[in-house]
Phi, psi and omega in degrees: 000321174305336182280331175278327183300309194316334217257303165306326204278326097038243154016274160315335195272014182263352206250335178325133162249199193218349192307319178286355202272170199213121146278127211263306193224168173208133164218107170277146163255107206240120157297155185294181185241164204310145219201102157350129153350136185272315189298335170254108168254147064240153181264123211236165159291133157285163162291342172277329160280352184260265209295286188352279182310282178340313185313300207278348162280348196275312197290320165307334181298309212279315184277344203224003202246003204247112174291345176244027175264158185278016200254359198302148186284144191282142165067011165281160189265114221276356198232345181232125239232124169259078203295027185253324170316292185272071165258149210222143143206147171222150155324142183271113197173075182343311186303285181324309168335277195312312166330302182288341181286316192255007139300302148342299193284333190277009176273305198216078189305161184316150168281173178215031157238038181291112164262157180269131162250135183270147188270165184307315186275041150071351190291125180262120176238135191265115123036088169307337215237358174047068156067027183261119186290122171292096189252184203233130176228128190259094190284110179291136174283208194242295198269015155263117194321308178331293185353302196311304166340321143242017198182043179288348159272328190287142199028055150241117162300315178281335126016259160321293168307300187308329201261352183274320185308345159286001169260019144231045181253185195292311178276339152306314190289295191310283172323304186305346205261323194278348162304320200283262203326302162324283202305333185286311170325325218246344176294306184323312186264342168243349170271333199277149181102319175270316155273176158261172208270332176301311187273006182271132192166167148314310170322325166247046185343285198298349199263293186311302174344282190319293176320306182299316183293308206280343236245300205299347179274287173282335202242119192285324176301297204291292198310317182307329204267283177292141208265147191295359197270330184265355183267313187296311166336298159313332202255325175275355165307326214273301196318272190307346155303265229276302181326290195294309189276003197219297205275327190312087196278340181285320171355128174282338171264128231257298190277033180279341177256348203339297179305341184274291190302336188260316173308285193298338158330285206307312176307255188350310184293324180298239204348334166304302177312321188296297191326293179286341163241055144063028168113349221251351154205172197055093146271334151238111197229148189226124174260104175263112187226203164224207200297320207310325183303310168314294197309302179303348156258335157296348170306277166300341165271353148101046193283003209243002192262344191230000154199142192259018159279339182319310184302013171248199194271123155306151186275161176309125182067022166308164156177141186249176218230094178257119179233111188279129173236252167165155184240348186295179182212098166283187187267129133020116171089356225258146176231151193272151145321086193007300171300341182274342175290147175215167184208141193210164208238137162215153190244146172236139179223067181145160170245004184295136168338309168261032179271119167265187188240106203257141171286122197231177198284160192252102173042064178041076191188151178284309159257159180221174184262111171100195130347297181291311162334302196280353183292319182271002153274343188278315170306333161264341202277174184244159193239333175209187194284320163336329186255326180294294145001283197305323181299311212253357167061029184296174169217021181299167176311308172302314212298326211257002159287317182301295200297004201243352174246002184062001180296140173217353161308127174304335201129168186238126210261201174260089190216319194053048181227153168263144188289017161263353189256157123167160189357133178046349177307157170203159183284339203271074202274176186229140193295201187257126216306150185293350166286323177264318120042288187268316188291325182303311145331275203326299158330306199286290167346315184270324190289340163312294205288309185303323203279352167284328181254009163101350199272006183311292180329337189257323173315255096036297219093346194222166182278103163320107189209160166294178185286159176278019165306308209029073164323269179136163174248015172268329159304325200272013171270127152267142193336085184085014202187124190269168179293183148320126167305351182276350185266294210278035176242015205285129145241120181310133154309167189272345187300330193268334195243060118317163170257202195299000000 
């Protein structure tokens, strides 16, 4: 019985409508867009990650800035950009930055009611900038406690440690030895001069991947040369590197998601503020990050159970999407009652036309209440700098500014709330209850059956399809011998098969 309710709820989500519903707050998580090679710093946005980003604000602008779409945020100010409405923060790092500036600007585009103003002395002065909005993004240092928030892996020494000791395990190994011959294929026309004969390997999965991939884009020689059969190879290597190194959350090492426990803190607290101030601010808050961050929370949200690419890398300018609402039908201006809020998860993987922005179950629920939302971020998330410190065996500065004052609040944003509060957050965390637990088992269970029998589709919202590579299973062979069944059985969703 139980299997059939997980099985309804399922279901529901191709069938849900919005008409009574009023969207209160919304906070997206957006990856930077297409990027220079990481391995040549300093790594900067391309012009094709500059339209990405831009893209993926007009597209929020249009579902959630629109009075007549039904996703409108109620009472945000759809043409002019406001910060007490509208918070932006990204890691202080140019790629992330520009990425959150020229997301913004496609969220809230140049004014066209920009008037020339006259001065006392009759002087007519125009507008420089031709109505182009000064929106405001709050850039974090590395030595800012705030940091953690996004970038919560970056300076964690046990990290480091956790996530390399997987290049010595049984399945590294394993890989690495099944492999070497692939990787060995690549030197020539693309590694030698860039790696070394040491570094061609699994180990660095994710580092060849990037080069080739950005090459395959940026470099007319790279592009001419590699065939879609060595790029998709390269992208499940790179999946299975960083999922293992970023996402494993059943992992015995509690800071390998580090990034993942903290990022969802922050998502909860943003959604907390619209709450305790009855609506009236973060009606929208955008979060810039990168991948390692996605896995780690996709990990943890048990996301691998209703699609196993969540086990892969996001596509450029990906983002996921929470949104709290409410189904009563207050009056306009009206904020709904606490037992009346709900929150719910959506993935977007990518900004191309036919990319959607698809709904998937939230810690095994289509929705969650709340209450509940915040119960299941609470059983994982780390909550303060204090704790983080503590995860991560750190020595930063702040830390020791922490132990030596008991402070343990990240700071204070314009909310004027501390980033250690918010609604239902409690310090006492607990693992995650045998109910979300079992539905998340239960999921994983059904969707085995559905996608054999073909009903995903019906499920899901969406079309199943191979990638538009249209790999072969003859690409996907290393000389005589496939990847793990658990990789090479993967068949991409249509949510996924953008490109890289």
């Amino acid at each position: 019985m139980k299997s059939l309710a997980v099985l309804a709820s399922l279901v529901a989500l191709s069938s849900i409508t919005h008409a009574a519903e009023k969207i209160h707050a919304v906070v997206t998580v957006q990856r930077h867009g297409d990027r220079t090679y990481k391995g040549n710093p300093p790594t900067s946005l391309t012009s094709l990650g500059e339209l990405q980003c831009h893209n993926a604000g007009a597209f929020y602008r249009k579902r959630y800035l629109n009075a007549s779409s039904s996703f409108y945020i109620d009472g945000i100010n759809e043409n002019s950009f406001d910060d007490k409405e509208v918070y932006a923060m990204a890691p202080d790092q140019p790629l992330l930055v520009t990425s959150g500036q020229v997301f913004l600007q496609g969220l809230y585009p140049p004014t066209t009611d920009s008037k020339p103003q006259t001065l006392a002395n009759g002087k007519v002065v125009k507008d420089p900038a031709n109505g182009l909005q000064y929106t405001t993004l709050h850039s974090i240092a590395d030595t800012d406690p705030n940091t953690i928030w996004l970038k919560a892996d970056d300076g964690c020494p046990n990290f480091l440690l956790q996530s390399n000791a997987y290049l010595e395990s049984q399945d590294a190994l394993r890989l690495d030895e099944e492999s070497q011959t692939f990787y060995n294929s690549l030197r020539k026309d693309y590694l030698n001069g860039v790696f070394s004969n040491e570094e061609v390997g699994y180990q660095n999965a994710y580092e060849i991947f990037d080069y080739i991939n950005v090459g395959s884009v940026h470099n007319t020689t790279i592009a001419q040369r590699v065939s879609p059969g060595e790029l998709y190879k390269l992208k499940v290597l790179a999946d299975r590197h960083e999922w293992a190194m970023n996402g494993n959350a059943s992992s015995e090492h509690p800071a390998l998601t580090i990034a993942g426990k903290t990022m969802a803190y922050r998502i909860a607290e943003r959604l907390s503020v619209n709450f305790q101030t009855a609506g009236e601010k973060n009606k929208f808050t955008l979060m810039i990050s990168s991948y390692d961050a996605f896995l780690a929370y996709f990990g943890h949200a048990g996301l691998s159970a209703y699609s196993i690419d969540f086990m892969g890398l996001p596509n450029y300018a990906a983002s996921m999407v929470f949104e709290m609402f409410s189904d009563e039908d207050t009056p306009a201006g009206d904020y709904p009652s606490e037992s009346a809020l709900k929150v719910r998860f959506l993935f977007r993987n990518g900004t191309e036309d036919n990319v959607p922005l698809v709904h998937f179950p939230i810690f095994g629920q289509a929705e969650l209440t709340w209450k509940e939302f915040n119960e299941n971020i609470d059983a994982f998330a780390v909550k303060n700098v204090y704790d983080w410190c503590a995860l991560c065996s750190a020595s930063d500065s702040f830390c020791s500014e922490n132990a030596n004052t008991g402070k343990t609040e990240g700071g204070n944003d314009n909310t004027g709330t501390n980033y250690g509060s918010g609604s239902h957050i409690t310090d006492n965390s607990q693992p995650l209850s045998p109910g979300a637990a079992g539905a998340v088992g239960a999921v994983a269970a059904i969707v085995v059956i559905l996608l054999g029998l073909g009903v995903a589709m019906v499920v899901f919202g969406v079309r199943f399809a191979r990638s538009k590579m249209a790999i072969t299973e003859k690409d996907f062979e290393f000389e005589g011998e496939s990847l793990p069944s658990d990789v090479d059985l993967a068949v991409p969703s249509a949510v996924f098969t953008s490109k890289f």
